[in-house]
DRENBA-834848 format. One record per residue (C-alpha): x, y, z; residue in three letters. Coordinates in steps of 0.2 Angstrom, whole numbers, padded with zeros to 4 digits, always signed. Each point is the difference from the previous one (the first is absolute). Last residue first. Example, Ala and Ser with C-alpha at 12.3 -4.5 7.8 and 13.67 -1.06 7.14 Angstrom:
+0068-0005+0036ser-0006-0017+0003ala
END
This chain:
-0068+0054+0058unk+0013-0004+0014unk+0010-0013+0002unk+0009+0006-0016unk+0009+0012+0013unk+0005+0013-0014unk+0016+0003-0003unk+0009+0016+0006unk+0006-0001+0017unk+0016-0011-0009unk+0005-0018-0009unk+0005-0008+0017unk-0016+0005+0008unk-0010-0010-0013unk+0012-0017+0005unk-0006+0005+0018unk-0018+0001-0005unk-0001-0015-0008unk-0005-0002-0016unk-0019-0004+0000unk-0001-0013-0013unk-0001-0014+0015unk-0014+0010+0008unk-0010-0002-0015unk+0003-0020-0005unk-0008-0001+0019unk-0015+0011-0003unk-0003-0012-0017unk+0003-0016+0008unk-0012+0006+0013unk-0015+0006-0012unk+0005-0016-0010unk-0008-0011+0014unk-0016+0005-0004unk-0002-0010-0015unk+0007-0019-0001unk+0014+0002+0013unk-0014+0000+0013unk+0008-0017+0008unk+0019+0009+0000unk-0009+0013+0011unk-0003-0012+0013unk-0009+0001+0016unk+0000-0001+0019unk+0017+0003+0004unk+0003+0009-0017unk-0014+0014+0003unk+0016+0005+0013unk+0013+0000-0013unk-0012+0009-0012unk-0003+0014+0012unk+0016+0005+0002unk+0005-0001-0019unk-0017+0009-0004unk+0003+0016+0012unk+0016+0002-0003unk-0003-0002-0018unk-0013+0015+0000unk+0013+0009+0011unk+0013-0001-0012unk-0010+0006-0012unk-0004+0017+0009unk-0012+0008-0012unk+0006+0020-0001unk-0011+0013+0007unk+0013+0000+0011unk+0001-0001+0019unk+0006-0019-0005unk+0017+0006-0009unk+0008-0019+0000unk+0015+0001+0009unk-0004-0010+0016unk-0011-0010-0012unk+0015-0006-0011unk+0007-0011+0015unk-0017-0008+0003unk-0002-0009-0018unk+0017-0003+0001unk+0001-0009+0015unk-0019-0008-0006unk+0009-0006-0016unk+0014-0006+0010unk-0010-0010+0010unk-0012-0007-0014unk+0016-0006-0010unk+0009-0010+0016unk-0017-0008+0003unk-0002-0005-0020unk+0017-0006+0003unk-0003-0009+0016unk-0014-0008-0005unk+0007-0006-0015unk+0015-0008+0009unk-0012-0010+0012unk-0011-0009-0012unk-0006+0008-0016unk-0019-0005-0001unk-0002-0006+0018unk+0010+0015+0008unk-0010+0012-0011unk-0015-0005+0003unk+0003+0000+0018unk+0008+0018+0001unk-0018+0007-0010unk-0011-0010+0010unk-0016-0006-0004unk+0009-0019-0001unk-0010-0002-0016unk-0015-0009-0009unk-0003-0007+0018unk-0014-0018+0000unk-0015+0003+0013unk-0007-0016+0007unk+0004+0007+0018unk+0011-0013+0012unk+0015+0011+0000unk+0012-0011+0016unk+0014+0012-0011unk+0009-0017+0000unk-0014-0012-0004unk-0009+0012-0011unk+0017+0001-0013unk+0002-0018+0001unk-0017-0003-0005unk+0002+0016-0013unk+0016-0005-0009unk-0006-0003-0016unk-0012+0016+0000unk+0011+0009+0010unk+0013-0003-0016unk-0013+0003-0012unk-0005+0018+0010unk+0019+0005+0002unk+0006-0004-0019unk-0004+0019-0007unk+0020+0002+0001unk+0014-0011+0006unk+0005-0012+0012unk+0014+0009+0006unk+0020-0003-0003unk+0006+0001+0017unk-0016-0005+0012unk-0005-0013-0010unk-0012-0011+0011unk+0001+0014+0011unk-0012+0012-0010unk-0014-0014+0003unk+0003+0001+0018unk+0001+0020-0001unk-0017+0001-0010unk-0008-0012+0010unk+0004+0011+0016unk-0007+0014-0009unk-0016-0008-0006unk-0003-0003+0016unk+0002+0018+0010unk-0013+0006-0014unk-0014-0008+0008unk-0007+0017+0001unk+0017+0007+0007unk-0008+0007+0017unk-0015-0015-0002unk+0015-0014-0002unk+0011+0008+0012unk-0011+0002+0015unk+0006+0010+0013unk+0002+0014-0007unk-0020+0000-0007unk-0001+0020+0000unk+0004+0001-0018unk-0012-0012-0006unk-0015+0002+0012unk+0004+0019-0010unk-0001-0008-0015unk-0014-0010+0001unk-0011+0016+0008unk+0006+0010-0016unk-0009-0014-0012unk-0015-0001+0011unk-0002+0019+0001unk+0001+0002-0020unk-0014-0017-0003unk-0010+0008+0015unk-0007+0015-0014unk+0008+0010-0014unk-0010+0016+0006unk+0004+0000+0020unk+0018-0007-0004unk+0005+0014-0012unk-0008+0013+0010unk+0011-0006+0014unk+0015+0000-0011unk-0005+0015-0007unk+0000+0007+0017unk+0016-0006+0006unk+0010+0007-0016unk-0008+0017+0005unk+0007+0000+0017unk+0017-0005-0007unk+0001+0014-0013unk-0005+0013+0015unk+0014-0007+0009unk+0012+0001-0014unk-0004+0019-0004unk+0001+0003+0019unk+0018-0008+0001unk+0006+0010-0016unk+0003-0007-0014unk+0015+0003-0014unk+0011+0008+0012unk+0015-0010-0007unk+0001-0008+0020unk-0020-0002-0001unk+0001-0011-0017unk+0018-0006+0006unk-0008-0010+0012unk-0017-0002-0007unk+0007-0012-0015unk+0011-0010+0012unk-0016-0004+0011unk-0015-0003-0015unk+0014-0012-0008unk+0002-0008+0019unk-0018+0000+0001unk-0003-0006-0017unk+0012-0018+0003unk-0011-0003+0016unk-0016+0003-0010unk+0005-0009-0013unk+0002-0015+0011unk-0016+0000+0011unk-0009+0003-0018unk-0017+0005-0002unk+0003+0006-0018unk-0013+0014+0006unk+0014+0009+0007unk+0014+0000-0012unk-0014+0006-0010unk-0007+0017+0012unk+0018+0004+0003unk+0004+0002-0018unk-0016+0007-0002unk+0003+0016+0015unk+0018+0000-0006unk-0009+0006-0018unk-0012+0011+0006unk+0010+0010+0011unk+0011+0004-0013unk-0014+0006-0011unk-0010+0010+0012unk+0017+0008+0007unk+0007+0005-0019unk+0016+0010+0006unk+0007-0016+0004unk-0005-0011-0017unk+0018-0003-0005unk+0009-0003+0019unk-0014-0005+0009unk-0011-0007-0011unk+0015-0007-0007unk+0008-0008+0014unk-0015-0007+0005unk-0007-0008-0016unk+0015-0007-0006unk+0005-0007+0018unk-0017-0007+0003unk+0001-0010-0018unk+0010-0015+0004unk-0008-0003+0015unk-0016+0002-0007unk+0004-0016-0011unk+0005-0010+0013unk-0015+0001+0011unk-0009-0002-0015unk+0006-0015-0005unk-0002-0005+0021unk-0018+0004-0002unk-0006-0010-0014unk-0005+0003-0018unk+0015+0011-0002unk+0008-0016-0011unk-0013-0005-0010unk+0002+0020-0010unk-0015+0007-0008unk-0011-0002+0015unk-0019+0004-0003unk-0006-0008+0015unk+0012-0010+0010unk+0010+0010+0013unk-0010-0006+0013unk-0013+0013-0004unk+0007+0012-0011unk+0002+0016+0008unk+0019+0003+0001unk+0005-0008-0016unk-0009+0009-0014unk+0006+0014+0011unk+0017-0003+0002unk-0001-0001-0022unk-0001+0020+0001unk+0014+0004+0012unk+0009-0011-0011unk+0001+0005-0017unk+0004+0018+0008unk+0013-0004+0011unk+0010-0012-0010unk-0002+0013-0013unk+0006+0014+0010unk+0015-0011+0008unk+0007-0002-0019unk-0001+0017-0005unk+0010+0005+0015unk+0012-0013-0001unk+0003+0005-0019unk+0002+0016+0003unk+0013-0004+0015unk+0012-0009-0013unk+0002-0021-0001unk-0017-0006-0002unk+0004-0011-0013unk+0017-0009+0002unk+0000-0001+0018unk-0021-0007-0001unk+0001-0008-0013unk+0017-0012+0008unk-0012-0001+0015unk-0013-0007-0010unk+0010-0013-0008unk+0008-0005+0017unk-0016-0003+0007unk-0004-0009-0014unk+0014-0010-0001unk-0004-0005+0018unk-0017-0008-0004unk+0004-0008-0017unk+0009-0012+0009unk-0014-0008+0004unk-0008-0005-0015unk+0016-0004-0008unk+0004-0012+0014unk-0017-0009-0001unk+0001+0002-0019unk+0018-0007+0002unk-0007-0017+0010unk+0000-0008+0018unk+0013+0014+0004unk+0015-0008+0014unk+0017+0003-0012unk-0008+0016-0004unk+0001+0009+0019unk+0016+0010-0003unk-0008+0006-0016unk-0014+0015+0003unk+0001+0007+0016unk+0018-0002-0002unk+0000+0012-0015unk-0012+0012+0004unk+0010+0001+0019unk+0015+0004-0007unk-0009+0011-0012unk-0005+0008+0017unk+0016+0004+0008unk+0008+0006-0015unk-0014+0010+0000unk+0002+0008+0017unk+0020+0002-0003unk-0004+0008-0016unk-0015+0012+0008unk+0014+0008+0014unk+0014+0003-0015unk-0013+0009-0008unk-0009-0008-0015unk+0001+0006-0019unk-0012-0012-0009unk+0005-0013-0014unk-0012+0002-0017unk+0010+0013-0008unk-0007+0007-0017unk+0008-0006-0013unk-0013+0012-0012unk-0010-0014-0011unk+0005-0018+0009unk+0001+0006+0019unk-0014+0013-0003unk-0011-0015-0005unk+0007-0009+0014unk-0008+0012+0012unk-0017+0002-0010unk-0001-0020+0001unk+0003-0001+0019unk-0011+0015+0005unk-0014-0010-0013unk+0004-0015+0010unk-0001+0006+0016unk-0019+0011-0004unk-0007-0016-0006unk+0005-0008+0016unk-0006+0014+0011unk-0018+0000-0006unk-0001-0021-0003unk+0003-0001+0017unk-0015+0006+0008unk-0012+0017+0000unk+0013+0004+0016unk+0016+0001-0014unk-0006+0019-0005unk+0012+0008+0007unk+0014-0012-0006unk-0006-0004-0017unk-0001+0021-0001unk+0016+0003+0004unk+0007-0014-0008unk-0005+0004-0017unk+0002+0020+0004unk+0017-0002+0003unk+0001-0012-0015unk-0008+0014-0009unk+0011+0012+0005unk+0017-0008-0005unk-0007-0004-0019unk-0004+0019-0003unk-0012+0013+0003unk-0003+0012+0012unk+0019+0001+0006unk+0002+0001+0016unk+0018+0009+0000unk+0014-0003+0010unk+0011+0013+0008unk-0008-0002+0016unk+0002-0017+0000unk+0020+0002-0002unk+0007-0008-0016unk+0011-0013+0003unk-0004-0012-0015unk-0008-0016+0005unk
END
């Protein structure tokens, strides 16, 4: 990639470069109507790219920081393990095919992401059409009755999909109602107020641990930047509590059923299996079955087949006597200790930390008493918040659609040169962190 700095680039209206941004831009923001939206979106990114390889020789490597290589190196690692230590076991190479799919698309949309949404423009376009296509499909979400009616996408039609899926978007919509919309009070008032409103209704124990933290971080520097005020958020708060009880006088029991399972849920420390939702089982037959190859891994999409031939066994060591048969460990760090083994969890782990470390490092310089979108704290508040959706949850199993969103955040903060290797070339160069 040539060496020209961002600011000096132009955003050309038309050309092979600028559709491919807007290719994956709009696959990704779009990516909740299912996976055939961010698909399409991938490939014709992918074409447009190598079309400007073959006409103009247009680079298709990304310029990384010193930081970002060491992160990457870290992660093909992980690709490459992930994918071929655990061959000598596979039953068959479309099984293997199958799965290894998983981490070469995370590491296809990463790559999209650093070569695409590589200048603060971009990032700014980009985050507006993630928030706009998506304010609007919450709703179709929202107030569906058990997700079900009129879903265009199979896998929001329960409440931990969309538990997942509002993670992904609450830092969008905060940060820029906030930061974009903040002169606009009605309008940025009106999007936290729906983000809130769907990370809610997903009835969730675990989203809603995972969203306080997010809600947490975001109001930390929200209040230190001046941003809200301690009455405006009160007042924000007393609001949310009345549509919630309007919500549950109009919708009926159904609402206050769901929210009274939750909280029996959260409040049951002494019971394991109602605290987890039986989830404590699946967990410990995750990390049995991962053991079996604990080096090489047993490889992708085979953890529902192997439970399924290992499930009297299975019941007898987890002393699980229910008839129900786990498609997954529902755990981020499991999965991937029974996919790659030991070495693969370790390399994704080693990845996530350093992408958080940087992630946090740039947000003590990022100007958040701007106008300015802070990026760094959008992928603060999505790599914190990821880790802890992990215990419970796996973002690897959403890989299909909204899984992207994060793939796409992460590929972002990687193309953020770092701020000391920005100080090196003088005061003068715009912190592309900010758009």
């Amino acid at each position: 990639m040539n060496s020209i700095s961002e600011t000096g680039r132009p955003f050309a209206l038309l050309n092979y470069e600028t559709f491919a941004f807007w290719a994956y831009t709009v696959g990704v923001a779009t990516t909740a109507f299912g996976p055939i939206a961010h698909y399409i979106g991938w490939t014709f990114a992918l074409a447009s790219l190598i079309y400007g390889k073959l006409r103009y020789n247009s680079p298709l490597s990304v310029k990384l920081g010193s930081e970002s290589k060491r992160i990457m190196i870290f992660l093909v690692l992980f690709l490459i393990w992930s994918m071929f230590a655990h061959i000598p076991y596979v039953d068959s190479f479309y099984v293997w095919g199958k799965g290894a799919s998983i981490p070469l698309e995370f590491l296809t949309g990463l790559y999209l992401a650093m070569r695409l949404i590589d200048t603060s423009k971009k990032r700014e376009i980009f985050g507006l059409a993630v928030l706009a296509v998506n304010l609007v499909f919450c709703f179709d979400v929202m107030f569906r009755p058990n997700f079900q009616i009129l879903g265009w996408n199979g896998s929001l039609d329960n409440g931990n999909g969309v538990a997942l899926y509002s993670l992904l978007t609450m830092p969008f919509f905060f940060c820029y109602s906030f930061w974009y919309f903040e002169k606009y009070n009605f309008v940025k008032y009106f999007i936290c107020m729906t983000s809130l409103l769907l990370i809610f209704f997903s009835f969730s124990s675990g989203g809603w641990s995972a969203a306080l933290f997010q809600v947490l971080i975001f109001m930390y520097y929200a209040l230190m930047s001046k941003k809200v005020s301690i009455k405006a958020l009160g007042v924000f708060l007393i609001l949310f509590g009345l549509l919630i009880t309007f919500f549950f006088c109009s919708y009926g029991k159904g609402y206050i059923s769901s929210f009274k399972r939750e909280i029996d849920q959260i409040t049951s420390i002494n019971n394991s299996e109602v605290l987890t939702n039986s989830r404590i089982y699946t967990w410990k037959a995750g990390i049995i079955l991962a053991s079996d190859n604990i080096i090489a891994g047993n490889g992708w999409a085979t953890f529902e087949e192997s439970f399924r031939n290992n499930y009297k066994y299975l019941n007898e060591k987890v002393q699980f006597r229910g008839p129900e048969m786990f498609v997954q460990p529902h755990n981020m760090y499991i999965s991937i200790l029974y996919a790659g083994g030991i070495p693969a969890l370790l390399l994704f782990l080693i990845a996530f930390v350093l992408s958080t470390k940087k992630s946090w490092s740039g947000l003590r310089h990022d100007v958040i008493n701007s106008g300015d979108i802070p990026w760094h704290l959008v992928c603060s508040i999505l790599m914190v918040s990821m880790a802890i959706y992990g215990t419970n949850g796996d973002i690897f199993e959403a890989r299909r659609d909204v899984s992207v969103i994060f793939w796409a955040c992460w590929g972002l903060l990687l193309a953020i040169p770092d701020y000391a290797e920005l100080s090196d070339k003088g005061d003068n160069i715009e912190d592309p962190a900010l758009c």
